[in-house]
C-alpha positions in Angstrom: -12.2 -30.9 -23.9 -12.6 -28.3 -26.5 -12.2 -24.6 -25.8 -15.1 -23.6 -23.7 -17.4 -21.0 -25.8 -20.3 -20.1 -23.7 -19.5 -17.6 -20.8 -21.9 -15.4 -18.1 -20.6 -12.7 -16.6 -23.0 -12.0 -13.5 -22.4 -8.0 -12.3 -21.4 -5.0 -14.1 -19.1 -3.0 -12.5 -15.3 -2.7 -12.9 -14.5 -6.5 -13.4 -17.7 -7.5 -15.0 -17.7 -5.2 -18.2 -13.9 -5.2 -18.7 -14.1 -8.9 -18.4 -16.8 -8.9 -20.9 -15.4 -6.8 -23.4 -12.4 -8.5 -23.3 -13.9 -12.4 -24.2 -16.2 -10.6 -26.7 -12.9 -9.3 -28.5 -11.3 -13.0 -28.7 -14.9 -14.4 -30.4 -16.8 -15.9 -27.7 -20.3 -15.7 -26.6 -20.8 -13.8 -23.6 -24.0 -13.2 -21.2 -24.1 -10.3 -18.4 -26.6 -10.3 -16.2 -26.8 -7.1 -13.8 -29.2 -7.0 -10.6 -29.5 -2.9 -11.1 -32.2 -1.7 -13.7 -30.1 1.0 -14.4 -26.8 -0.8 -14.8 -25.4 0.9 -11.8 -25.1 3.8 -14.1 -25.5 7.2 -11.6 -23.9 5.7 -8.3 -20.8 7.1 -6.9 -19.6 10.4 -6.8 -15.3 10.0 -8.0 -12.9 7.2 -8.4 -9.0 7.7 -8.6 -7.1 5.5 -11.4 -3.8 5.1 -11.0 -1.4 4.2 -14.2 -2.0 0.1 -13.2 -6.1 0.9 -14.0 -5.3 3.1 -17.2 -3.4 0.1 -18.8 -6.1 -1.8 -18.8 -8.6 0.9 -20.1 -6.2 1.4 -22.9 -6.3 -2.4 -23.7 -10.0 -2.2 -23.4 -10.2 0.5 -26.5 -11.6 3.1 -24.1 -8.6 4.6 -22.7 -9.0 7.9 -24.7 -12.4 8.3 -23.4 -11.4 8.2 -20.0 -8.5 11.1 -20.7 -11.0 13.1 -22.3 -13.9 12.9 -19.5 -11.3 12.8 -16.3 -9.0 15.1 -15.0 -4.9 13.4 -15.2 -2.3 14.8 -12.9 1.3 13.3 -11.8 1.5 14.6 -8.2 0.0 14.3 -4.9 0.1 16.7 -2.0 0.5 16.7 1.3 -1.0 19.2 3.6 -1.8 20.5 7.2 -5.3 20.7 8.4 -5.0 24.4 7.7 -4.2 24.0 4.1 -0.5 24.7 4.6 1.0 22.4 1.9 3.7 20.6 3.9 5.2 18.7 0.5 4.1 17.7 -3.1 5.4 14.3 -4.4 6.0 13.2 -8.0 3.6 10.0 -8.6 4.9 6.6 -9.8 3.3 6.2 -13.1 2.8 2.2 -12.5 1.4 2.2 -16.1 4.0 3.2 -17.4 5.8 6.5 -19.0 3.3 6.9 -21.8 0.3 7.2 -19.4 -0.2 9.6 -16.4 0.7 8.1 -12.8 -3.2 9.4 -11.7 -6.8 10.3 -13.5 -9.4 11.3 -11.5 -13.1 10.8 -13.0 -16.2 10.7 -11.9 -17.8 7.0 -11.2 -20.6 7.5 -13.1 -18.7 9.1 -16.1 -16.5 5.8 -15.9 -19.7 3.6 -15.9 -20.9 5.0 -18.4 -17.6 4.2 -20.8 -17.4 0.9 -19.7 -21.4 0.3 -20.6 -21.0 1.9 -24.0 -17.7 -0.7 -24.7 -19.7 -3.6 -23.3 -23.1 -2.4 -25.7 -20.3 -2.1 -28.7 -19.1 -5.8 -28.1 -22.2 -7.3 -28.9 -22.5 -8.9 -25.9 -26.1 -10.2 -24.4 -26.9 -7.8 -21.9 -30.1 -8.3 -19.2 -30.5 -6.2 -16.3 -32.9 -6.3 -13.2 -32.2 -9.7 -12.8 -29.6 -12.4 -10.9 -28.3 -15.5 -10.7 -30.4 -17.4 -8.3 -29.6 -21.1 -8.5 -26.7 -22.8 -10.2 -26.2 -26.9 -10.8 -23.1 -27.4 -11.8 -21.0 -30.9 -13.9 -18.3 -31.7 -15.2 -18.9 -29.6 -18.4 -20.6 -26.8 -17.6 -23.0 -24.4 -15.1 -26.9 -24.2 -15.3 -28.2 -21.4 -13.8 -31.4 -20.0 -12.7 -32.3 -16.2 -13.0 -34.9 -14.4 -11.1 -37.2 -14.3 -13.8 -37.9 -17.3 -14.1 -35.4 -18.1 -17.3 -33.2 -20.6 -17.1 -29.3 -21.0 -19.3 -26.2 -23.3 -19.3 -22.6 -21.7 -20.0 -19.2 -23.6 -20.0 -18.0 -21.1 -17.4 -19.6 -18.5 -15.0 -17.3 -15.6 -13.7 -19.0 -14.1 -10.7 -18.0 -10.0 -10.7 -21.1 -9.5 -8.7 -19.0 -7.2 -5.7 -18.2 -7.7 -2.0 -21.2 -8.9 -0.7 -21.3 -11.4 -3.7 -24.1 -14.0 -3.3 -22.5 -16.3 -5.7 -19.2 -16.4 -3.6 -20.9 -17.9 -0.5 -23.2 -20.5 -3.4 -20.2 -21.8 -4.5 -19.2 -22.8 -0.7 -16.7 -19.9 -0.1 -17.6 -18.8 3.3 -14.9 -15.7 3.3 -17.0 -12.4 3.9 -15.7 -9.0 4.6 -14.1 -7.5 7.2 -14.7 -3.8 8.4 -11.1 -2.1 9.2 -12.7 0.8 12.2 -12.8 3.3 9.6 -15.5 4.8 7.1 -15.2 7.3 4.6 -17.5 10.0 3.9 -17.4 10.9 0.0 -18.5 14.3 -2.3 -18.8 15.6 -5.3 -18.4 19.3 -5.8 -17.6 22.0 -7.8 -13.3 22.1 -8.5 -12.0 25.3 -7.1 -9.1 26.5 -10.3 -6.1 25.5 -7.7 -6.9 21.8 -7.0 -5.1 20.0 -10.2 -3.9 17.1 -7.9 -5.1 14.9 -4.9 -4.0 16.7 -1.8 -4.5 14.7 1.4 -4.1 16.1 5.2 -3.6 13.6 7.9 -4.5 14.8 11.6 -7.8 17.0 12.2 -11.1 15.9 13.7 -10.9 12.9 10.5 -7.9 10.9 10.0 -7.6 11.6 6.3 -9.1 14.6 4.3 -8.7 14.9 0.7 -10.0 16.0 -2.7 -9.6 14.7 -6.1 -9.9 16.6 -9.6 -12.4 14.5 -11.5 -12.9 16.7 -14.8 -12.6 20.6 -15.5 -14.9 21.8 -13.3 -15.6 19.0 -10.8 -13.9 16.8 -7.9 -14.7 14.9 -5.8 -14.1 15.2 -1.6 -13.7 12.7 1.1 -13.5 12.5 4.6 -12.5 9.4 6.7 -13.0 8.9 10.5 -14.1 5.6 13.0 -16.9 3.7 11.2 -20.4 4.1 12.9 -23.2 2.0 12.9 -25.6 3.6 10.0 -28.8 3.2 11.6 -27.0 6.1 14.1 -26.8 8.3 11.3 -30.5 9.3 9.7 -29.7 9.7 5.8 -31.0 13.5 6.1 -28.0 14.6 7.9 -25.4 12.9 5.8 -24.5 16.2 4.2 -24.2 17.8 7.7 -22.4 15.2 9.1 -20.0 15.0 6.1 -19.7 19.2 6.2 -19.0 19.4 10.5 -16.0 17.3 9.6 -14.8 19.2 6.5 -15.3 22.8 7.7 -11.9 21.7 10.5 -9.7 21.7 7.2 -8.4 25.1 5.6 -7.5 25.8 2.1 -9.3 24.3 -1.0 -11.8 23.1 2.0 -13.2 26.1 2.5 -14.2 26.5 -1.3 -15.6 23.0 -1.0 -17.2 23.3 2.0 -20.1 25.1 1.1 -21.5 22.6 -1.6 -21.3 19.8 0.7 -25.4 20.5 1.4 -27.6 17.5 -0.5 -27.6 14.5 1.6 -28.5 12.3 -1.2 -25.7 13.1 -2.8 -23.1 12.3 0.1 -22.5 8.8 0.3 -21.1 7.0 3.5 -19.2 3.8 3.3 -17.3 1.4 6.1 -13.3 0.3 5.0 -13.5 -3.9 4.6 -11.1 -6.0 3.9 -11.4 -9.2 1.9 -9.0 -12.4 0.3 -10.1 -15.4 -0.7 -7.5 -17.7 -0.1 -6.6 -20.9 -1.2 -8.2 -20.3 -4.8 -11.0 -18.2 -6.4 -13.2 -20.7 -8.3 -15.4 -23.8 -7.6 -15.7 -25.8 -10.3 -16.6 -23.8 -13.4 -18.0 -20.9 -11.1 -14.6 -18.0 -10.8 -14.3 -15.4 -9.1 -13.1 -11.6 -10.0 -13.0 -8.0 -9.0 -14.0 -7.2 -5.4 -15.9 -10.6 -5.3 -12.7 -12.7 -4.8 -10.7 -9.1 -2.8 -11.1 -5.8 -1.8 -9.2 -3.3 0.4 -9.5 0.4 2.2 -9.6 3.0 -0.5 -6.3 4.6 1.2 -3.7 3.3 -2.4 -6.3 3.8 -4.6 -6.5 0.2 -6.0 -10.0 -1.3 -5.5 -11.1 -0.9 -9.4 -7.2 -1.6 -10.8 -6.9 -4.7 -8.8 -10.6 -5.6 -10.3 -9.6 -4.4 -14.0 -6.6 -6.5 -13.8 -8.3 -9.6 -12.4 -10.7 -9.0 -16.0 -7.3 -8.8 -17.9 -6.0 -11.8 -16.7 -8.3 -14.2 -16.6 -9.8 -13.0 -20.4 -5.7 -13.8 -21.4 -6.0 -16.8 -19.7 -9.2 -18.0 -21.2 -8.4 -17.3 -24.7 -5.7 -18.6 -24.8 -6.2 -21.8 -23.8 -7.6 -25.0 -25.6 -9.1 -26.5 -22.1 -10.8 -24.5 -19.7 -10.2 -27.2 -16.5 -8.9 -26.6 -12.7 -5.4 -26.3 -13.7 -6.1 -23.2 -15.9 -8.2 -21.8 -13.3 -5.9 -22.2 -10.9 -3.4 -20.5 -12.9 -5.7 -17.8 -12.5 -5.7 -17.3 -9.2 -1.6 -18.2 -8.7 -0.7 -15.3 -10.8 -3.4 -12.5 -9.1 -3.2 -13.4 -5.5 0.3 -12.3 -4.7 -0.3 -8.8 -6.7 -3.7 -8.6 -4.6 -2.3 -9.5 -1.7 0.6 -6.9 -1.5 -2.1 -4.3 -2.5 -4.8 -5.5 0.5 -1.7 -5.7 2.9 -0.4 -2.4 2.0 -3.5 -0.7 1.9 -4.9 -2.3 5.3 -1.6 -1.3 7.3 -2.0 2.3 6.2 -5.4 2.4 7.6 -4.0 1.1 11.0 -1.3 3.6 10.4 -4.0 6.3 10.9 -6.2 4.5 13.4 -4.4 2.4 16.0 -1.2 4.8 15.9 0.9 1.5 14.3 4.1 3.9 14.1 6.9 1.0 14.2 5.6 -0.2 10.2 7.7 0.9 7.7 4.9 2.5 5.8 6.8 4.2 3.2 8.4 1.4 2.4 5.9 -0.7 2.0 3.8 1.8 -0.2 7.0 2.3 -2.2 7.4 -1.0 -2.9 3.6 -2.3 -3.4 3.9 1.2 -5.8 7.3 -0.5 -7.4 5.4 -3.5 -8.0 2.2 -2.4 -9.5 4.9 -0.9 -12.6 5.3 -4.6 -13.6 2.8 -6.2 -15.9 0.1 -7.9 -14.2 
């Protein structure tokens, strides 16, 4: 078979746009379809990028972009609940020298970028709609959208997140997993002396930490046991999130006191997810956090999903035959990156909740840290 020219992309997030971006560049037609009107463009409130992330923002073209609209630092802290800064570590820079080991940004700053690269590419964009049916052969997917429409594509790469509705059409039956803990998240005004993520373990939540996101902003996050959400009325979600955060000391108490808009205090449960075995069904693949995700405690939900883009564009245009072999390659070369990173990531979660002190979590960080340095 000839190379495959026709691709849809369903979801825009991390994996979605990069991925689209990315076949646009090598010459092939590309369709995304995102289920939010607005493109997903004002959620969130911060993300962290570590240097893994950046590489692939530089080989998107937008990498610049980023470093102008985030905040890039090379440190973390560590710190008592009273602020006390117990140590300050020098960051890995898993990208590499040439890029900083850490950029904080706001999400919807980041969306925004990644929009703008997808809009530039000349892909075909629709929003407010899904993927609601797809017949597959031998050559190709048909697929059925919510309007009504209809289209066939040589491949379909489902980046439609962790509740993906494609991943369980496709017969993959693996569903997330909440870890016990839930994180509550901020964004704020940044006091002049945060110019690095400082995290303090201990207090009434097992991690508190902040993260410069631009000049003036950051973003704040608190994580404790997961509750059920229809315990928590949305109204108080800025209460909640402040009776936690007014424990901590230092930076906290300049941060404190603009943790008061519930609507803009989000509340999400830690899950865990890997497909195993492989990450497509036919000519339906996935990537991003429909095929993974893991606890936000490395830092490597959106790397892990800019890499799968990375890989699998590589992969694609550089084949002559788009078959199960080639998409199998696929998944053979991410899962033991992802893996490494879910593990890691997982085990310091447990580390905080169910007291696990016999791990070697240094290690393990240190290495999964070591790892993320190589090429993906």
């Amino acid at each position: 078979m000839s190379t495959a020219r026709t691709v849809l992309v369903i979801g825009g997030g991390a994996a979605g746009n990069a991925v689209t971006v990315l076949l646009r560049r090598a010459g092939l037609r590309v369709e995304l379809v995102e289920a939010k009107d607005d493109w997903n463009a004002t959620a969130g409130s911060g993300i962290t990028l570590q240097g893994n992330a950046l590489r692939v923002l530089r080989a998107l073209g937008v990498w610049e972009r980023v470093a102008q609209a985030g905040f890039a630092f090379d440190s973390a802290g560590l710190t008592a609940p009273d602020g006390t800064v117990l140590h300050v570590a020098r960051d890995l820079r898993t990208g590499g020298d040439d890029l900083p080991a850490t950029v904080g940004i706001e999400r919807p700053r980041l969306q925004r970028i990644l929009i703008d690269a997808v809009r530039a590419s000349g892909a075909d964009v629709r929003l407010g709609t899904r993927a609601e049916a797809l017949e597959q052969d031998g050559d190709g997917v048909r697929v059925r959208f919510g309007d009504g429409t209809e289209g066939r594509y040589d491949l379909v790469i489902a980046a439609d997140g962790l509740g993906s509705a494609t991943r369980a059409a496709i017969g993959i039956t693996d569903k997330p997993e909440p870890t016990g803990m839930a994180v509550w998240r901020v964004a704020a005004p940044r006091p002049a002396g945060v110019v690095r993520t400082d995290l303090a373990y201990g207090g009434p939540a097992y991690i508190a930490g902040y993260c410069p996101t631009g000049d003036t902003t950051l973003y704040a996050y608190v994580a404790e046991d997961s509750r059920d959400r229809a315990s928590i009325p949305p109204e108080t979600y800025a209460d909640e999130m402040r009776r936690l955060a007014s424990a901590y000391g230092g930076h906290w108490t300049e941060i404190v006191p603009h943790i008061t808009d519930p609507a803009k205090v989000n509340y999400t449960w830690f899950d865990r997810l890997l497909v195993e075995g492989s990450w497509h069904r036919g000519r339906v693949v996935l990537a991003g956090d429909a095929a993974h995700c893991c606890p936000p405690t490395l830092a490597q939900g959106a790397a892990m999903s800019l890499e799968d883009a990375l890989v699998l564009a590589e992969l694609l245009t550089g084949a002559d035959d788009w078959d199960d072999a080639l998409l199998r390659a696929y998944y053979e070369r991410r899962v033991p990156r992802v893996r490494a990173v879910v593990e890691a990531s997982v085990l310091l979660g447990r580390w905080q909740l169910d007291r696990v002190r016999d791990a070697d979590v240094p290690g393990l960080m240190g290495r999964t840290m070591s790892l993320l340095r190589e090429e993906p």
